[in-house]
C-alpha positions in Angstrom: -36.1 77.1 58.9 -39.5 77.8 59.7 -41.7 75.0 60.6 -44.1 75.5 58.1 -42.1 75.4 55.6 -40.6 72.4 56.5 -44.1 70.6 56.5 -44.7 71.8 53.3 -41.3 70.7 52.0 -42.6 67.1 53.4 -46.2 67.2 51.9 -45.0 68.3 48.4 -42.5 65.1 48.8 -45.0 63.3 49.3 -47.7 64.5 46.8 -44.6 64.4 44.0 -43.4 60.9 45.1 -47.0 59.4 44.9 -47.6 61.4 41.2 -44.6 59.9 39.9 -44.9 56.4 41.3 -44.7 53.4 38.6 -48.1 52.0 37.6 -47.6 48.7 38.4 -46.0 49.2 41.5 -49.2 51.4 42.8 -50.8 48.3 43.6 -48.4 47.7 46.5 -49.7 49.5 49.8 -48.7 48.5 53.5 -50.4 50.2 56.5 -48.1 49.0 59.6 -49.5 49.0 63.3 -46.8 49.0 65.7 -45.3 49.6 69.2 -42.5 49.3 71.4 -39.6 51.3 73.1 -37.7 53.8 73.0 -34.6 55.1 74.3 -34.3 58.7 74.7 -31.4 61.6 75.7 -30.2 65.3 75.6 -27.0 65.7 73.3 -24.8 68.2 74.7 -27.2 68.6 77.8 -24.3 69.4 80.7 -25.4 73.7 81.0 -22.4 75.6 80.9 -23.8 77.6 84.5 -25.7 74.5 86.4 -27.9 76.7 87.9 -31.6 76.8 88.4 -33.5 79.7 87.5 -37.2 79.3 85.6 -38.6 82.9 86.1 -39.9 85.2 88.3 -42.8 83.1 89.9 -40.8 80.1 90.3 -37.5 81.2 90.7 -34.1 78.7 92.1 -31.2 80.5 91.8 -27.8 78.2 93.1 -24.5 80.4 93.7 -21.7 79.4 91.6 -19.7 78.1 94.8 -20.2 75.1 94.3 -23.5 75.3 91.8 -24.9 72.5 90.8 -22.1 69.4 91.1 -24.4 67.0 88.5 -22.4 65.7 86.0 -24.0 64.1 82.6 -23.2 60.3 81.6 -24.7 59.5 78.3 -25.3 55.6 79.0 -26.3 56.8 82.1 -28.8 59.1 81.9 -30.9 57.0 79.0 -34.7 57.6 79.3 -36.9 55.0 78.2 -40.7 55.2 77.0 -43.7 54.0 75.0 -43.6 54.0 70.9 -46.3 53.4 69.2 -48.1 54.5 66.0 -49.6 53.7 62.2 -47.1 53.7 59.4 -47.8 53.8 55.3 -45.7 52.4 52.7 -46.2 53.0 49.5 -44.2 51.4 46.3 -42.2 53.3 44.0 -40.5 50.5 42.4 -39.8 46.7 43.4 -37.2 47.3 45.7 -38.1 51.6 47.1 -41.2 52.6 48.9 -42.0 55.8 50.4 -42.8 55.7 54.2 -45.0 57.7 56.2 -45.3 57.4 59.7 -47.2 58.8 62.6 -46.1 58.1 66.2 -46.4 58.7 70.0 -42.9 59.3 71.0 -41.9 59.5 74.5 -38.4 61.8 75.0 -36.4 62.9 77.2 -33.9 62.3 80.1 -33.1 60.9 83.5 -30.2 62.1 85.4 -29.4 60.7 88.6 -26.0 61.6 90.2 -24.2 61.4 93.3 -21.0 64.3 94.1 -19.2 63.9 96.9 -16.4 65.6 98.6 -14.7 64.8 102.2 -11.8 65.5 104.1 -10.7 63.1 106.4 -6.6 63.4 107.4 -7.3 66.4 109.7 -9.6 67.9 111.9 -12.0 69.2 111.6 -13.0 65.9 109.2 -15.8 66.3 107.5 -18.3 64.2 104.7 -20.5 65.9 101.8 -22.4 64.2 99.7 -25.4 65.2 97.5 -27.4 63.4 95.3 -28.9 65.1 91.9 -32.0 63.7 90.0 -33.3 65.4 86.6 -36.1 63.4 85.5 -37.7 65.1 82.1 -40.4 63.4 79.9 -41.3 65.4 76.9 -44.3 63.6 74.8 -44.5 64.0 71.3 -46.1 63.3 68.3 -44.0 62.6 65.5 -44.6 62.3 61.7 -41.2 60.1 59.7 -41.1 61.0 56.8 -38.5 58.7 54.3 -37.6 56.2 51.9 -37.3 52.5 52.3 -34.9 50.3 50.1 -35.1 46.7 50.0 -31.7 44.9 49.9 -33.1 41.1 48.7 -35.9 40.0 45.7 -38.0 39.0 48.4 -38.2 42.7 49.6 -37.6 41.2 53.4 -34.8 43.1 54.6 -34.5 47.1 54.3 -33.0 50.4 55.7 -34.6 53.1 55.7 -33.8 57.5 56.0 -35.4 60.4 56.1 -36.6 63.6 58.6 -39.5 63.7 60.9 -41.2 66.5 62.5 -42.5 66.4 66.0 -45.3 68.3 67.9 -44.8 68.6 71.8 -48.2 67.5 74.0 -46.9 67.7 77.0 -43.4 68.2 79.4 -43.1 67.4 82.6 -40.4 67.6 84.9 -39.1 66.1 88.4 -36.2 67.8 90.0 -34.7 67.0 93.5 -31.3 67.8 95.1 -30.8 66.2 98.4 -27.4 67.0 100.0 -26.0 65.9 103.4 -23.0 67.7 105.4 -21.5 66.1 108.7 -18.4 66.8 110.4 -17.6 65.7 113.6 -14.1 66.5 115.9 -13.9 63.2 117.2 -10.4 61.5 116.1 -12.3 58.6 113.9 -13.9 57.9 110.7 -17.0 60.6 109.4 -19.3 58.8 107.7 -23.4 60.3 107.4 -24.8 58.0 109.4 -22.7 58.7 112.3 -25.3 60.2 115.4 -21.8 61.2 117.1 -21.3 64.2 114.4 -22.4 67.4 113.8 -25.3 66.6 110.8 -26.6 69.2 108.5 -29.3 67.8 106.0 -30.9 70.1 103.2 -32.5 69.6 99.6 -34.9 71.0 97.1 -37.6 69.4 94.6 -39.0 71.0 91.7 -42.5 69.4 90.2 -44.0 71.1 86.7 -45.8 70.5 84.3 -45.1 73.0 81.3 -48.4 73.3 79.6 -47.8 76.2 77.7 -45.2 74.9 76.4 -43.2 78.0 77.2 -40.0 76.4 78.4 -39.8 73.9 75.8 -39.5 73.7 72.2 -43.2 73.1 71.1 -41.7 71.8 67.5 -39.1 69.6 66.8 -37.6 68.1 63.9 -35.0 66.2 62.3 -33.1 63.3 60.8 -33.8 59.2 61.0 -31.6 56.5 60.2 -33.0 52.7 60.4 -33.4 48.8 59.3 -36.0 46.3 59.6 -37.6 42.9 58.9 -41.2 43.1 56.6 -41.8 39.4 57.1 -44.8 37.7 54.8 -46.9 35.0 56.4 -50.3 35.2 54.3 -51.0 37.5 51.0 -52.3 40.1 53.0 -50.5 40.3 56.3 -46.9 41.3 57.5 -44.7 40.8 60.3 -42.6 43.4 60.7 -39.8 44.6 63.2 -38.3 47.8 63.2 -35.2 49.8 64.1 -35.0 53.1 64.4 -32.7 56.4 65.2 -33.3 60.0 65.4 -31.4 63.1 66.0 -33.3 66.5 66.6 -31.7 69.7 65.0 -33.5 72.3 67.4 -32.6 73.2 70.5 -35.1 71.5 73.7 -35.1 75.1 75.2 -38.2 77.2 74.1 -37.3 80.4 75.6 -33.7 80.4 77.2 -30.3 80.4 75.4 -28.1 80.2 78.4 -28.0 83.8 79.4 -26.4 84.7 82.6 -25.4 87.8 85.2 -23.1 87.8 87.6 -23.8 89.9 91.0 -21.0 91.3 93.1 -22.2 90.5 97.0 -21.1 92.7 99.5 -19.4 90.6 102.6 -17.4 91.6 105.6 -14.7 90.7 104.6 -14.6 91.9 100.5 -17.3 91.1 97.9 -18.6 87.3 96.5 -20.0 87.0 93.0 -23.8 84.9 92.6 -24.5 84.3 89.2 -28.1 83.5 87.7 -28.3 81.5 84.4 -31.2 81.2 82.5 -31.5 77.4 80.9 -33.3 74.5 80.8 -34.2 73.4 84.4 -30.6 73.7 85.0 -29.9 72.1 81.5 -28.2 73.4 78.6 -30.9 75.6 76.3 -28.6 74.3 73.4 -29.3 70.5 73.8 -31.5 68.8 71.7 -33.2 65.0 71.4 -31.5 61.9 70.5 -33.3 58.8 70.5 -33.8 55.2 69.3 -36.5 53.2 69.0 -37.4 49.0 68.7 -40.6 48.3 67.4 -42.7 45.4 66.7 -45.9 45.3 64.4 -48.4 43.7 61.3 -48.7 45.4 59.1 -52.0 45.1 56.0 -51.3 44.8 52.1 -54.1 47.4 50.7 
């Protein structure tokens, strides 16, 4: 769908919402000021080819034997960031108010994995070990969009649904893959810190910042889910707490869909294929945002 369609699918919701609000529940108007945390990830965010290759100025290209070894780990790999924003509820009866919200979202993930391989029950024995770190922040600003529905008389406790679009300030990206080889002929136990072995040390580290906005997604959007607390403690001021989940429904990769070639290399002995894969900084192109988010906030009748 294109994205401005979708916002003005959201602003005539509004506008119609608003028009056809009760009279007596007009009266009723919250602005919210909140902040808190969020917990961010990449669903389906393992690339199919875990290999490196941005273009032609910055270019990392991994052979397939072995590629990149990282493995994802959904707990694991949980990013976690500033929320904070406004928020507008208006009434459409006693117990359903339309919500608008605009927020600073911090997304993203943080990888950090450790392969290893050995061989140790004949000689030559030998230790690998290599230790993978993916560390992307994507900032956004995010406009919820939804409906509130209050489950007591006291309109106290709610849940709350809707979609939200999301506009993409800034990405950044911290890459690093640090690997260690030692084998050693002695008859005893190879571990890296043995000086007596043969030690072979190597590693890369990728730093950008993607301004343009060329390798990621510069929209978003998507679906919420979420409950809460609107707590009164005068006539005119709320204490509210707030939890909150969205799923994105476009893909984090703004230019890549996980294209690849494979190139037949010519050896002495026969021929070795090196393929190049064009992703998300070694991510899957198809992944896209999951996150949650805990907020705390007053919020000011109108």
């Amino acid at each position: 769908m294109n994205i401005y369609k979708l916002f003005a699918i959201l602003a005539f919701i509004l506008h119609a919402s608003t028009f056809f609000a009760q009279d007596e529940n007009k009266r009723l108007q919250i602005l919210n000021i909140h902040v808190g945390v969020g917990a961010s990830n990449l669903i389906n965010a393992e690339a199919p080819h875990k290999i490196i290759n941005l273009d032609d100025s910055y270019h990392l290209v991994y052979s397939n034997e072995p590629g990149l070894n990282y493995q994802t780990c959904f707990w694991k790999d949980i990013k976690y960031s500033f929320v904070g924003g406004l928020s507008f509820e208006y009434a459409l009866k006693s117990d359903l108010s339309l919500l608008a919200t605009l927020n600073y979202e911090g997304k993203g993930i943080a990888i950090d994995y450790m392969f290893e391989e050995k061989q140790l029950e004949t000689e030559p024995m030998w230790v690998k070990k290599e230790d993978y770190t993916f560390d992307i922040a994507n900032h956004y600003i995010t406009m919820p969009i939804g409906l509130r529905k209050y489950l007591n008389p006291s309109s106290t406790f709610y849940i709350q649904g809707g979609c939200y679009l999301a506009y993409l300030l800034q990405s950044t990206v911290d890459i690093s893959m640090e690997g260690a080889y030692v084998s050693s002929m002695l008859n005893e136990s190879v571990e890296l810190t043995n000086v007596e072995a043969q030690n072979s040390y190597y590693g890369i580290e990728l730093n950008d910042d993607d301004f343009d906005k060329e390798l990621t997604s510069q929209f978003d959007y998507g679906v919420f889910v979420g409950a809460g607390i609107n707590y009164p403690i005068s006539d005119k001021l709320y204490i509210n707490a707030d939890l909150s989940f969205g799923i994105g429904l476009r893909n984090i990769d703004g230019e890549n869909n996980n294209d690849y070639s494979e190139v037949a290399m010519p050896l002495t002995t026969g021929y070795s294929s090196s393929i190049s894969s064009a992703n998300y900084y070694g991510l899957n192109s198809k992944a896209k945002n999951i996150s949650g988010g805990l907020t705390v906030g007053i919020g000011f009748k109108l």
